[in-house]
NUPAMI-645546 format. One line per field, with one value per residue (C-alpha): residue number from 1; residue in three letters; z, x, y. Coordinates in nm, 3 decimals, always signed. Each point is the difference from the previous one (the first is absolute). Layout:
# residues N
n	c(NUM;...)
res	c(Ala;...)
z	c(Z;...)
x	c(X;...)
y	c(Y;...)
***
This chain:
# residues 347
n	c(1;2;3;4;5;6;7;8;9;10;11;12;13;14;15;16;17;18;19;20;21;22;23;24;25;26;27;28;29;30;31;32;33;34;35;36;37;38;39;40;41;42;43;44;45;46;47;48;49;50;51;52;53;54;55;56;57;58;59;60;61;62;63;64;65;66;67;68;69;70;71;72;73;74;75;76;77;78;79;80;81;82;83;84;85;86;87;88;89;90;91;92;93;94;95;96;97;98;99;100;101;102;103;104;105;106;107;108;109;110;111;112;113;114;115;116;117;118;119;120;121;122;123;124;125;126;127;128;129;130;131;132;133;134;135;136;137;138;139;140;141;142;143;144;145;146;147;148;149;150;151;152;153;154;155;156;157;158;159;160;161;162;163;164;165;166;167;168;169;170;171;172;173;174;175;176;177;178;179;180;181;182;183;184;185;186;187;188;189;190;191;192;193;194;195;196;197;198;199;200;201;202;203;204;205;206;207;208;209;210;211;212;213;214;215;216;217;218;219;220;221;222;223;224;225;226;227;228;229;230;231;232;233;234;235;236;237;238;239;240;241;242;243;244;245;246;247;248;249;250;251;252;253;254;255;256;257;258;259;260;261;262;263;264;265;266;267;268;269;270;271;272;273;274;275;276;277;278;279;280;281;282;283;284;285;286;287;288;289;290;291;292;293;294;295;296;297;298;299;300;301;302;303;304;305;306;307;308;309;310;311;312;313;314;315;316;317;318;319;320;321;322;323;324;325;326;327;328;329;330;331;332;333;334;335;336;337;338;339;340;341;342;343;344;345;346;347)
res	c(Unk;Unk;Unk;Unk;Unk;Unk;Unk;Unk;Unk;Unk;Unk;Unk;Unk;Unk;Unk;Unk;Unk;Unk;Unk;Unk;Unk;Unk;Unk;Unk;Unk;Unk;Unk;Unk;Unk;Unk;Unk;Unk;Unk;Unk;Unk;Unk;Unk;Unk;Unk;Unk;Unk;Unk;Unk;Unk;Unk;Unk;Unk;Unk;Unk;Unk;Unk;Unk;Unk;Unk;Unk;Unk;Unk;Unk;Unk;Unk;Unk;Unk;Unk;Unk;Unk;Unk;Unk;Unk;Unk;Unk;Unk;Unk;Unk;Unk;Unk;Unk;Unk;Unk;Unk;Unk;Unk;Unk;Unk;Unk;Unk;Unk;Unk;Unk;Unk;Unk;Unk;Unk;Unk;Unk;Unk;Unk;Unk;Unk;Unk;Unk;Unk;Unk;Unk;Unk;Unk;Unk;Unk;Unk;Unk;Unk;Unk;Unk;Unk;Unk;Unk;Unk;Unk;Unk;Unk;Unk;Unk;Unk;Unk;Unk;Unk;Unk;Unk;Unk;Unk;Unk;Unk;Unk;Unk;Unk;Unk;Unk;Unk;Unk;Unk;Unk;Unk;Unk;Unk;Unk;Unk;Unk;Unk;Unk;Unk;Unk;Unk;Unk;Unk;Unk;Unk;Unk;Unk;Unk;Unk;Unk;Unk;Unk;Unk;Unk;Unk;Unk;Unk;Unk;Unk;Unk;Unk;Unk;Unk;Unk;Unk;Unk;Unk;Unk;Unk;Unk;Unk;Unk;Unk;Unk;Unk;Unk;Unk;Unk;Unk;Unk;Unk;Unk;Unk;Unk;Unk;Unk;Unk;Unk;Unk;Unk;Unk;Unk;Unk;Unk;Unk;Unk;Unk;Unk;Unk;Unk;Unk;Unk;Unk;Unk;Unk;Unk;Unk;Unk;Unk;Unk;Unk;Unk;Unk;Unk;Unk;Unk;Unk;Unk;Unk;Unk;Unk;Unk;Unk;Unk;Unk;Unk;Unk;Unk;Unk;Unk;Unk;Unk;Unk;Unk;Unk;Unk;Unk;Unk;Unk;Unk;Unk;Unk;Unk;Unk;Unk;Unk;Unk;Unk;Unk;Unk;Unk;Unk;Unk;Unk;Unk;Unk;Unk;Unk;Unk;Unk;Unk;Unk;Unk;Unk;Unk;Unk;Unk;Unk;Unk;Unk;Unk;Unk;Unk;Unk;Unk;Unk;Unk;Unk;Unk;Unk;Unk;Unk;Unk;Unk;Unk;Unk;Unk;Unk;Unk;Unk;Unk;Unk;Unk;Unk;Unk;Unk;Unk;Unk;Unk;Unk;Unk;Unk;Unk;Unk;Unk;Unk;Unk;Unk;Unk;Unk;Unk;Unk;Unk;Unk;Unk;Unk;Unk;Unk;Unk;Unk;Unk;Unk;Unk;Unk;Unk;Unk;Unk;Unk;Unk;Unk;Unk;Unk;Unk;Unk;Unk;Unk;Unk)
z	c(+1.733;+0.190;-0.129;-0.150;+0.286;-0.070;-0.090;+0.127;-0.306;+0.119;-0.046;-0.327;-0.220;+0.136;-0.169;-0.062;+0.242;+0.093;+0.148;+0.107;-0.195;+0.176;-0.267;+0.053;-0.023;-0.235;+0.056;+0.314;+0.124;+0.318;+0.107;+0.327;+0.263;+0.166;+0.380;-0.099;-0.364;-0.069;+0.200;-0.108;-0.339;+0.005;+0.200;-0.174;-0.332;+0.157;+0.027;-0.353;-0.120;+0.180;-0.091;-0.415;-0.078;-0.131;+0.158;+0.001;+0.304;+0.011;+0.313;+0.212;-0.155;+0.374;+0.095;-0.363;+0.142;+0.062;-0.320;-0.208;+0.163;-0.065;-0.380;-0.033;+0.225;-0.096;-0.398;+0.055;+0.239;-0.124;-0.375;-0.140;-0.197;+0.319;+0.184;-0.070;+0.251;-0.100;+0.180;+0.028;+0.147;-0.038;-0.391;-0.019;+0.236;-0.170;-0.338;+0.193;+0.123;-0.384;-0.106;+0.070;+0.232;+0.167;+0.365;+0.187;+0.304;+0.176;+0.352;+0.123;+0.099;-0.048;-0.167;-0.298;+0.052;-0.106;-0.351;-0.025;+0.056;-0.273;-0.237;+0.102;-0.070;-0.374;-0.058;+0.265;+0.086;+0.324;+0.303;+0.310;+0.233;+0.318;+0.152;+0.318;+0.248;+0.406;+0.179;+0.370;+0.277;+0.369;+0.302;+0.376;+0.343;-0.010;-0.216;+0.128;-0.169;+0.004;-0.190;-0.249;-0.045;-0.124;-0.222;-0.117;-0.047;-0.242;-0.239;-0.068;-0.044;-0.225;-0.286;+0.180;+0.014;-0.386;+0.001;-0.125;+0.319;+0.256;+0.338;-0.123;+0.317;+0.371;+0.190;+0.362;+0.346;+0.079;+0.289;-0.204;-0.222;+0.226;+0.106;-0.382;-0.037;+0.153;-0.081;-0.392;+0.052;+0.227;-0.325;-0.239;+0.164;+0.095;-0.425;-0.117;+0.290;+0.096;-0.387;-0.224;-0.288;+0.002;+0.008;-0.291;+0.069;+0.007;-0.331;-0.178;-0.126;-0.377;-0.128;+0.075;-0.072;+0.245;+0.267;-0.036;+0.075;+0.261;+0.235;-0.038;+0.197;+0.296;+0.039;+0.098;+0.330;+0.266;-0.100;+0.346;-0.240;-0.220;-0.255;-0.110;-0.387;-0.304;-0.305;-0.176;+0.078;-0.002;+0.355;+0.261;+0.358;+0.087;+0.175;+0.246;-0.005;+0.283;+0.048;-0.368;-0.102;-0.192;-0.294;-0.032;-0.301;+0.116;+0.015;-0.312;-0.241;+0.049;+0.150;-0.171;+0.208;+0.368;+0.190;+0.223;+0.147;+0.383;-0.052;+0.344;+0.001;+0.229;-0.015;-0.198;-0.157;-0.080;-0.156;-0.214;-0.115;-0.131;-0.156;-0.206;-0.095;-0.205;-0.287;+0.077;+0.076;-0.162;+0.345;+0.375;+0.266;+0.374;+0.271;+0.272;+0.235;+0.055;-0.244;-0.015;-0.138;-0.261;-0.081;-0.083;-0.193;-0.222;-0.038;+0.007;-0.186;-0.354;-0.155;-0.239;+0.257;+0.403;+0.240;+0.372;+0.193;-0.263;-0.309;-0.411;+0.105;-0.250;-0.285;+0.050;+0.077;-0.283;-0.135;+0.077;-0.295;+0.182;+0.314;+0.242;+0.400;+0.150;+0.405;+0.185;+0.365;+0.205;+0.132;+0.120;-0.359;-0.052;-0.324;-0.050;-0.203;+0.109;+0.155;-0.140;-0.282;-0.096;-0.323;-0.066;-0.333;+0.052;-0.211)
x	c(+11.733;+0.062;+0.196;-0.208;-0.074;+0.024;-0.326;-0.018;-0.109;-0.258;+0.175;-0.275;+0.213;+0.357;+0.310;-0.199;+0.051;-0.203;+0.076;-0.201;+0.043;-0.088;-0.119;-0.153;-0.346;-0.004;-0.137;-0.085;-0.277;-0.009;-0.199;+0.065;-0.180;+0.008;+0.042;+0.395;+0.020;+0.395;+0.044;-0.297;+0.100;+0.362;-0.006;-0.160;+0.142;+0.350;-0.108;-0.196;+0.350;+0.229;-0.216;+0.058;-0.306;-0.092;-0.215;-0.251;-0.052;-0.343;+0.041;-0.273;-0.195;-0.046;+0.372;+0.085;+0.327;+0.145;-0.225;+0.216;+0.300;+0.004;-0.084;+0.261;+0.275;-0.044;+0.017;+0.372;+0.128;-0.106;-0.015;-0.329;-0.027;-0.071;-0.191;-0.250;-0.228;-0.341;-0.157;-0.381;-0.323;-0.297;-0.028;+0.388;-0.068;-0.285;+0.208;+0.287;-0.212;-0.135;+0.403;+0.019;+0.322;+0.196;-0.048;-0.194;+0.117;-0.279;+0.015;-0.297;-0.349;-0.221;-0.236;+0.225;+0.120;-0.292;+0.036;+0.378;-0.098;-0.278;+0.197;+0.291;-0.204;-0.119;+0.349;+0.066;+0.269;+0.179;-0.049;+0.113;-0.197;+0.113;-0.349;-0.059;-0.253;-0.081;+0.322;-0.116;+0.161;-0.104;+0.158;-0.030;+0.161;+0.273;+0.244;+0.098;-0.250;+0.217;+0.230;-0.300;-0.124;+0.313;+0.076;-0.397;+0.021;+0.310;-0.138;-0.312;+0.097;+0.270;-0.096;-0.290;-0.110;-0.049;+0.202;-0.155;+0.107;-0.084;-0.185;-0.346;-0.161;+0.010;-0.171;+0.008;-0.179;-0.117;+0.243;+0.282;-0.138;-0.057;+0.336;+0.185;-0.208;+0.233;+0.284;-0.055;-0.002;+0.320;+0.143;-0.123;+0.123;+0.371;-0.063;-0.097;+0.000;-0.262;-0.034;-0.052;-0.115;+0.342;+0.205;+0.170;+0.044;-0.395;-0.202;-0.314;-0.288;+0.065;-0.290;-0.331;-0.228;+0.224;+0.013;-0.401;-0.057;+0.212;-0.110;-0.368;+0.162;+0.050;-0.417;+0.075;+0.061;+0.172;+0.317;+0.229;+0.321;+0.047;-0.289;+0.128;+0.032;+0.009;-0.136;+0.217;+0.281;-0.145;+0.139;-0.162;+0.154;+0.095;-0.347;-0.113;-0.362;-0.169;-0.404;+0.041;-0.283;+0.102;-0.215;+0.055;+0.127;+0.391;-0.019;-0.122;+0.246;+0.392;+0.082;+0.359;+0.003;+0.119;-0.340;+0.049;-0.349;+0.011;-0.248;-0.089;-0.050;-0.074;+0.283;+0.223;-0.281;-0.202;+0.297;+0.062;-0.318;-0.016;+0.309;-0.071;-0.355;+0.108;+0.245;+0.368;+0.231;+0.313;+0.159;-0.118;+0.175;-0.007;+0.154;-0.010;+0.238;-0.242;+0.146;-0.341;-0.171;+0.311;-0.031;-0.428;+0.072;+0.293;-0.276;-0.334;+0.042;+0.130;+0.183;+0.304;+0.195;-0.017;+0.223;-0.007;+0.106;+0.073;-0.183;+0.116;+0.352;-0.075;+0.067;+0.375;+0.013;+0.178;-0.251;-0.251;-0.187;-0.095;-0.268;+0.285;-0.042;+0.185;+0.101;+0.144;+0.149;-0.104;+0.267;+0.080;+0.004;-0.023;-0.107;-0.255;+0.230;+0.009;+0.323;-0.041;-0.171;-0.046;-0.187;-0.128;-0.141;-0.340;-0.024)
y	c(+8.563;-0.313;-0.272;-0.371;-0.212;-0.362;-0.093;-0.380;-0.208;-0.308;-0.386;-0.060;+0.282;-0.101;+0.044;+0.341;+0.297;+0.261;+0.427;+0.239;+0.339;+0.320;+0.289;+0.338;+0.036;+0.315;+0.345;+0.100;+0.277;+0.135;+0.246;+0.152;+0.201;+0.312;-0.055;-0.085;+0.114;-0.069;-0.301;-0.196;+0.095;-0.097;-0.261;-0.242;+0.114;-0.058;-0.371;-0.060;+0.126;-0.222;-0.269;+0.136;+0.094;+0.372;+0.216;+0.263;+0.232;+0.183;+0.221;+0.131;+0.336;+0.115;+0.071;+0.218;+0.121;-0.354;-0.119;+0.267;-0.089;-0.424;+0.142;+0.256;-0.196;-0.417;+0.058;+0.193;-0.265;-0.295;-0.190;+0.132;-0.371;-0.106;+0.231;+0.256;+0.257;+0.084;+0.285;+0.076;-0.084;-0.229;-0.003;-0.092;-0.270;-0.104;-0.022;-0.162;-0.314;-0.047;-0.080;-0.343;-0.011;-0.300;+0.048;+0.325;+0.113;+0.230;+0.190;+0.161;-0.039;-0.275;+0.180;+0.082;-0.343;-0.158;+0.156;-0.087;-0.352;+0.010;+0.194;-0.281;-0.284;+0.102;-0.077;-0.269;+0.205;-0.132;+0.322;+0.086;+0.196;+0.192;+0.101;+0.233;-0.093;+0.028;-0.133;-0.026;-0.001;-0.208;+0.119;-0.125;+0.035;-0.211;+0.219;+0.337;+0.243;+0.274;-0.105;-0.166;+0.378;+0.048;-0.256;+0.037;+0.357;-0.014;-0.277;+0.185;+0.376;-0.058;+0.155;+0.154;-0.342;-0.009;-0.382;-0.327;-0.210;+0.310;-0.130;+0.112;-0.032;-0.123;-0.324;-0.035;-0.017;+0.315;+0.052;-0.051;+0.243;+0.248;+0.015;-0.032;+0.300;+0.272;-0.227;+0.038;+0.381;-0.019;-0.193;+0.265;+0.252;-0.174;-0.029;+0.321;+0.275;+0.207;+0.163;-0.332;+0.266;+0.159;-0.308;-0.088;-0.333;-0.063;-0.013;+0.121;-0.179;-0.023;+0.181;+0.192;-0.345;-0.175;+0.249;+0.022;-0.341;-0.024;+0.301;-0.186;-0.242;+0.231;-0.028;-0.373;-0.005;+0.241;+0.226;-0.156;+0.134;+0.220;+0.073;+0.361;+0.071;+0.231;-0.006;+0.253;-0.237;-0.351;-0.026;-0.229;-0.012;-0.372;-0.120;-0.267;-0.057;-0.140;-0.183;-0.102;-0.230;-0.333;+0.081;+0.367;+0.148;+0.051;-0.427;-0.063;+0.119;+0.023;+0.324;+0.093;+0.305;+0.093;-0.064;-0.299;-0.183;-0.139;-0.272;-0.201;-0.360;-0.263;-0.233;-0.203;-0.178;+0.293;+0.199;-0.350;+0.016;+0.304;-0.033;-0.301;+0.072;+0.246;+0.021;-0.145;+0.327;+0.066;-0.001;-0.026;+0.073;-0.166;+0.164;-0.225;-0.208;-0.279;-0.331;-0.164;+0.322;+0.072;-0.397;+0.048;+0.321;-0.230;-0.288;+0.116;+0.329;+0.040;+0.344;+0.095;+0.058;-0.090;+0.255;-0.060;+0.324;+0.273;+0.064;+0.059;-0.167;-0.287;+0.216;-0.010;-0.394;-0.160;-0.177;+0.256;-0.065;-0.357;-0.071;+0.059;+0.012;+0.267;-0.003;+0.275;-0.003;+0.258;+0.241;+0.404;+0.208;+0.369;-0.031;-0.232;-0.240;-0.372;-0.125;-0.351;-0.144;-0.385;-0.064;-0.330;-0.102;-0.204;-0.299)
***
């Protein structure tokens, strides 16, 4: 723990002095989700320990083999006074949020959200939530689109595009689109080859309610990319749909799968628009070279985070966990990896 800070005592109560004490808040629950089952379990628990507080882990019921393994592994390696692993599903959730604990840390959907936050507030227990949502992305001629595909395609099939801060969909003028089209599936294929489905460095969907909802999505709009999967083993081919309606189905609800929507807009002002009448993203991402557009989407628009030219790189900023603004200078790359990064913290 930190050392006391002086405290600064007010002229009425001198000779007396004042310092500020910092103390652990107490017991710790965080409950972690399935999309990155060890990390989003032990990374905040390596904080709500360094900070002296204990700490109970409740990892995700829809990854069992790293569930088992944060159960069997954590109680061996660390002091079991401090930490203990619950495994489960709903009902030991359920009984979980009863316990009245000092601080909930919850990753996941906002659904299940919702009923942390109740549950939280029986107890006024202090929470943190890290929510998902639909991160878009504008792109328009001034950057070199080839080299947005790219960047684009690697940020949202990651994971088979199962990440909170994946791009979620597309806005753009429709010639842009049309020619980002076959520039995605030039990046999916620099990616994954020609045989995504037996490539092990590209996911599955994580179960068979999942990888139902998703392939309804393919009935959205037209298959440009991709669109080829199997149900036997939850495996969707990364996809670019094109003629995607604003109020279809796909744009409703966050995606958290690898089925990207081209959606066309007029300009700038329409794309703002239908970014801000709906709810704030957890990230958007602006590719364009053009300082007075990058300077509307920083003032007029609101999100967690606010990349210009490459998506998801936020999450490794150093204070990451802030509204941070994240630049990147264009350059020749192989490997869709930035050459230059400057992250800004917004006030």
């Amino acid at each position: 723990m930190d050392a006391p800070t002086p405290g600064g005592g007010a002229l009425a109560v001198l000779p007396a002095s004042a310092k500020i004490v910092p103390e652990p808040l107490g017991v710790a629950l965080i409950i972690a989700p399935w999309n990155y089952p060890l990390m989003l379990a032990l990374s905040p628990m390596i904080g709500a320990l360094a900070a002296g507080n204990a700490v109970v882990v409740k990892p995700s019921e829809l990854a069992p083999a790293t569930s088992s393994l944060i159960a069997r592994a954590v109680p061996d390696v660390l002091d079991r006074r401090a930490v203990a692993v619950i495994e489960g599903g709903v009902p030991e959730t359920t009984a979980l949020l009863e316990v009245p604990f000092d601080h909930i840390f919850y990753t996941g959907s906002g659904r299940i959200g919702r009923v942390v936050a109740r549950a939280a507030a029986e107890h006024l227990t202090p929470i943190t939530l890290e929510l998902g949502g639909k991160s878009p992305v504008y792109v328009d001629d001034t950057v070199p689109l080839a080299d947005a595909a790219r960047r684009i395609a690697w940020g949202k099939y990651m994971n088979a595009g199962q990440t909170c801060v994946a791009p979620d969909y597309v806005l753009g003028k429709g010639e842009v689109l049309r020619k980002l089209s076959p520039l995605l599936a030039e990046a999916i294929h620099e990616l994954y080859g020609s045989a995504s489905d037996r490539n092990p460095d590209y996911g599955r969907i994580v179960n068979d309610a999942q990888f139902g909802r998703l392939v309804g999505y393919l009935a959205d709009g037209h298959v440009a990319v991709g669109g080829r999967h199997n149900a036997e083993t939850r495996f969707i081919e990364p996809t670019v749909l094109t003629g995607v309606e604003r109020e279809s189905a796909v744009m409703r609800d966050e995606i958290f799968g690898p089925i990207l929507p081209l959606v066309e807009v007029q300009d700038i002002d329409d794309a703002m628009s239908f970014v801000t009448s709906r709810d704030k993203p957890l990230a958007a991402y602006v590719f364009s070279g053009d300082g007075a557009v990058r300077h509307r989407w920083e003032r007029e628009t609101s999100s967690g985070a606010l990349n210009f030219d490459v998506p998801v790189l936020h999450l490794v900023a150093p204070n990451c966990r802030l509204v941070v603004l994240v630049r990147v200078a264009w350059g020749r790359t192989t490997a869709s990896v930035p050459l230059k990064c400057l992250v800004t913290r917004r006030p």
